[in-house]
VEXMAR-850097 format. One record per residue (C-alpha): x negated, y negated, z negated; residue in three letters; residue number from 1. Coordinates in steps of 0.02 Angstrom, whole numbers, plus 50000, padded with zeros to 5 digits. Layout:
<rec><X>X</X><Y>Y</Y><Z>Z</Z><residuo>ALA</residuo><num>NUM</num></rec>
...
This chain:
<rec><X>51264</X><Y>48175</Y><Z>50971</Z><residuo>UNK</residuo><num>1</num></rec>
<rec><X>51323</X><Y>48334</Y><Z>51044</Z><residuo>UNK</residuo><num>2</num></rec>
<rec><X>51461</X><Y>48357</Y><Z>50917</Z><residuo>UNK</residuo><num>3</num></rec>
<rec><X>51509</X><Y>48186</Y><Z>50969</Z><residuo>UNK</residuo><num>4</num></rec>
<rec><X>51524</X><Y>48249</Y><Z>51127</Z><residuo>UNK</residuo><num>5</num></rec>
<rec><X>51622</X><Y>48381</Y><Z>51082</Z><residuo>UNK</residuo><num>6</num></rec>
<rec><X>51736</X><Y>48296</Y><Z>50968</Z><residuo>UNK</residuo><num>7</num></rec>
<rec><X>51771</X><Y>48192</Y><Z>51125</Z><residuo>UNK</residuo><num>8</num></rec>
<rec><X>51833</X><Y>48337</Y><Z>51236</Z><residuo>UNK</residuo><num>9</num></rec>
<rec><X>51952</X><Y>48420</Y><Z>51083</Z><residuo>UNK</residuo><num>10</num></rec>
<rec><X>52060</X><Y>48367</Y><Z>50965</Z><residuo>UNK</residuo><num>11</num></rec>
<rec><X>52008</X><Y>48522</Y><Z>50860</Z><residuo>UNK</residuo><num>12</num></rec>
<rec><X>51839</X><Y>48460</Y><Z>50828</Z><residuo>UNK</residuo><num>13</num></rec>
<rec><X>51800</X><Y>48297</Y><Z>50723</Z><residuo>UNK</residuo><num>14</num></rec>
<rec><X>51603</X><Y>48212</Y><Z>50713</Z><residuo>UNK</residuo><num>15</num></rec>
<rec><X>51537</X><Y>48103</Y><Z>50592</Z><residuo>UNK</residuo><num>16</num></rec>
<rec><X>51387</X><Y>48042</Y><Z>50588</Z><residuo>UNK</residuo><num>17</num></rec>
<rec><X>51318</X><Y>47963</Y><Z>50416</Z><residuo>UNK</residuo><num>18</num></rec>
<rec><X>51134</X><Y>47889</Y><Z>50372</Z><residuo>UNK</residuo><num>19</num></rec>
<rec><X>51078</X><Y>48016</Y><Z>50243</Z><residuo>UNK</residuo><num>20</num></rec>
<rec><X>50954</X><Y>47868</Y><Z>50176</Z><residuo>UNK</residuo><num>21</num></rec>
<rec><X>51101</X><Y>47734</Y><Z>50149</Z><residuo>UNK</residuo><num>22</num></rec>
<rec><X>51206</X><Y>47890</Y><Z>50090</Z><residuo>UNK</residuo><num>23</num></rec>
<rec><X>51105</X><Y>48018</Y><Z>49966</Z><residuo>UNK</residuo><num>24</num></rec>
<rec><X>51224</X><Y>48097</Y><Z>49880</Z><residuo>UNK</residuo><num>25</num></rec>
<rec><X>51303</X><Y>48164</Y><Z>50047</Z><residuo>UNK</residuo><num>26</num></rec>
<rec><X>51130</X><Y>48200</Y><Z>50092</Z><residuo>UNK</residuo><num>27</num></rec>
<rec><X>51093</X><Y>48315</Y><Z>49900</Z><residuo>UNK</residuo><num>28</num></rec>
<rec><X>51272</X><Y>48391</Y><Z>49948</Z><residuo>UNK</residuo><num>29</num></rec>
<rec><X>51228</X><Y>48469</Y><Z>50094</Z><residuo>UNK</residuo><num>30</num></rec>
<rec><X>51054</X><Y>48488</Y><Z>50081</Z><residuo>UNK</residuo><num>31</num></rec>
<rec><X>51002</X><Y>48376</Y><Z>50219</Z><residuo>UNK</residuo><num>32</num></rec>
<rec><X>50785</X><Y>48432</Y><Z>50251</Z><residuo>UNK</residuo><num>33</num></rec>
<rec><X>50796</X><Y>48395</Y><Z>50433</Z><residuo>UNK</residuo><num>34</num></rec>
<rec><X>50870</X><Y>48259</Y><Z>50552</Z><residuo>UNK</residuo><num>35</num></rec>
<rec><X>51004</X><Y>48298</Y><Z>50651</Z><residuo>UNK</residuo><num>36</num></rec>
<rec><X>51098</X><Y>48422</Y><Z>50520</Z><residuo>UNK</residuo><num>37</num></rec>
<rec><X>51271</X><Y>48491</Y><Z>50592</Z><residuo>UNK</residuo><num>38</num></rec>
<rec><X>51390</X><Y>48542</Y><Z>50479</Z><residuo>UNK</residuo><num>39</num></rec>
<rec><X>51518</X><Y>48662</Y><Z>50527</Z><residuo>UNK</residuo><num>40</num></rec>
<rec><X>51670</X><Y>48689</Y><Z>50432</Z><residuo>UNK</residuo><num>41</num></rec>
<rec><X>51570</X><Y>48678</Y><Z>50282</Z><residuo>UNK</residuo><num>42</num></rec>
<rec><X>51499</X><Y>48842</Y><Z>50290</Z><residuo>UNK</residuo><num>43</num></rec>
<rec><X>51373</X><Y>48838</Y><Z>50453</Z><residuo>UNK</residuo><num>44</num></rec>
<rec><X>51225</X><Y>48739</Y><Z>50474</Z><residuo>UNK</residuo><num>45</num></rec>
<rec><X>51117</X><Y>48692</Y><Z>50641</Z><residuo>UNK</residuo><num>46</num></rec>
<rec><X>50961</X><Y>48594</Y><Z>50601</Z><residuo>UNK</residuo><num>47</num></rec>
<rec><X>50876</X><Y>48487</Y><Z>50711</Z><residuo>UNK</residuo><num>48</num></rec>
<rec><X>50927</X><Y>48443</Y><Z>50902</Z><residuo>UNK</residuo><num>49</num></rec>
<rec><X>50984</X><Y>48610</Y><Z>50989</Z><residuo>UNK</residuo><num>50</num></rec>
<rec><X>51044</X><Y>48654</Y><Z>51170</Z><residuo>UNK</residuo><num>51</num></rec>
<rec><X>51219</X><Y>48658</Y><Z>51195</Z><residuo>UNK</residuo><num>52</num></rec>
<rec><X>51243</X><Y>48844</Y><Z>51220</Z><residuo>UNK</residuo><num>53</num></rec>
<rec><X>51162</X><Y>48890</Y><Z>51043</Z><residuo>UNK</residuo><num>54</num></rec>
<rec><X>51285</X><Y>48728</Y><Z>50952</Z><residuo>UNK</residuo><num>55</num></rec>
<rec><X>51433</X><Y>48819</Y><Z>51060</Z><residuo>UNK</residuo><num>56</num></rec>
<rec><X>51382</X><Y>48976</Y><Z>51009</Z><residuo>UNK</residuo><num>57</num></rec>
<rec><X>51372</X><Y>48916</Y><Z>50812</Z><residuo>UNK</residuo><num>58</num></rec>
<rec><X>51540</X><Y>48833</Y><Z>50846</Z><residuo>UNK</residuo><num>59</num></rec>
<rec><X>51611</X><Y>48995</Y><Z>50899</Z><residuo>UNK</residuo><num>60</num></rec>
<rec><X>51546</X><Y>49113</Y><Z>50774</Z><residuo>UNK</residuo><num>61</num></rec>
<rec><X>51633</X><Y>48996</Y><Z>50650</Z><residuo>UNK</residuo><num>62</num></rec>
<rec><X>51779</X><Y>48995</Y><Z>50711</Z><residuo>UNK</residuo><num>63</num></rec>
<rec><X>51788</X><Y>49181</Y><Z>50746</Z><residuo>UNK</residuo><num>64</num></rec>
<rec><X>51727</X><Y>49207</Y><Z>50550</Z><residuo>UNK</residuo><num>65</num></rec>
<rec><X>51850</X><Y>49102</Y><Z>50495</Z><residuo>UNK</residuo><num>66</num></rec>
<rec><X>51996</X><Y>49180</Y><Z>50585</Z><residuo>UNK</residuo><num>67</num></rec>
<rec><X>51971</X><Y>49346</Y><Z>50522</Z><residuo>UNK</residuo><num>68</num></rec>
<rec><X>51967</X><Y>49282</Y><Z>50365</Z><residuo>UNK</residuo><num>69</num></rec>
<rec><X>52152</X><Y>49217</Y><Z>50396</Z><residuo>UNK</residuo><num>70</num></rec>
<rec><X>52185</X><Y>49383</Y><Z>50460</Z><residuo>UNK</residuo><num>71</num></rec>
<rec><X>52132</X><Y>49472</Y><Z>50320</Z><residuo>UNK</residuo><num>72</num></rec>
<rec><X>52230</X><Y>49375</Y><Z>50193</Z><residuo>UNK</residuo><num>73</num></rec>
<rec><X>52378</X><Y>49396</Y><Z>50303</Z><residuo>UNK</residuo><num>74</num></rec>
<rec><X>52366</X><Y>49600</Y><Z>50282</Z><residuo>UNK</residuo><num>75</num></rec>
């Protein structure tokens, strides 16, 4: 719900939220264990329901990761 929330307040951030039981293969795919699994840029995970600060924290680390990655294949 919190990535809802998010996706709400910026048009940089998208949510989806899918039933892993209706749809398993999504669930094999990203190795859904736990209930809430948020999927970040297909490369971070948060399991289960976590305060704000840590899924803003997760969101940021991403992001940061992911721009120097850009950098570095700018160089």
């Amino acid at each position: 719900m919190l990535a809802h929330r998010l996706a709400v307040e910026s048009d940089h951030i998208t949510a989806d939220m899918v039933e892993a039981t209706e749809f398993p293969q999504l669930a094999i795919n990203y190795q859904v264990r736990a209930v809430p699994r948020t999927v970040i840029n297909q490369t971070q995970f948060v399991d289960g329901m976590v305060p704000e600060p840590v899924m803003l924290q997760m969101l940021l680390m991403t992001l940061g990761k992911l721009e120097g990655e850009e950098a570095s294949a700018e160089d």
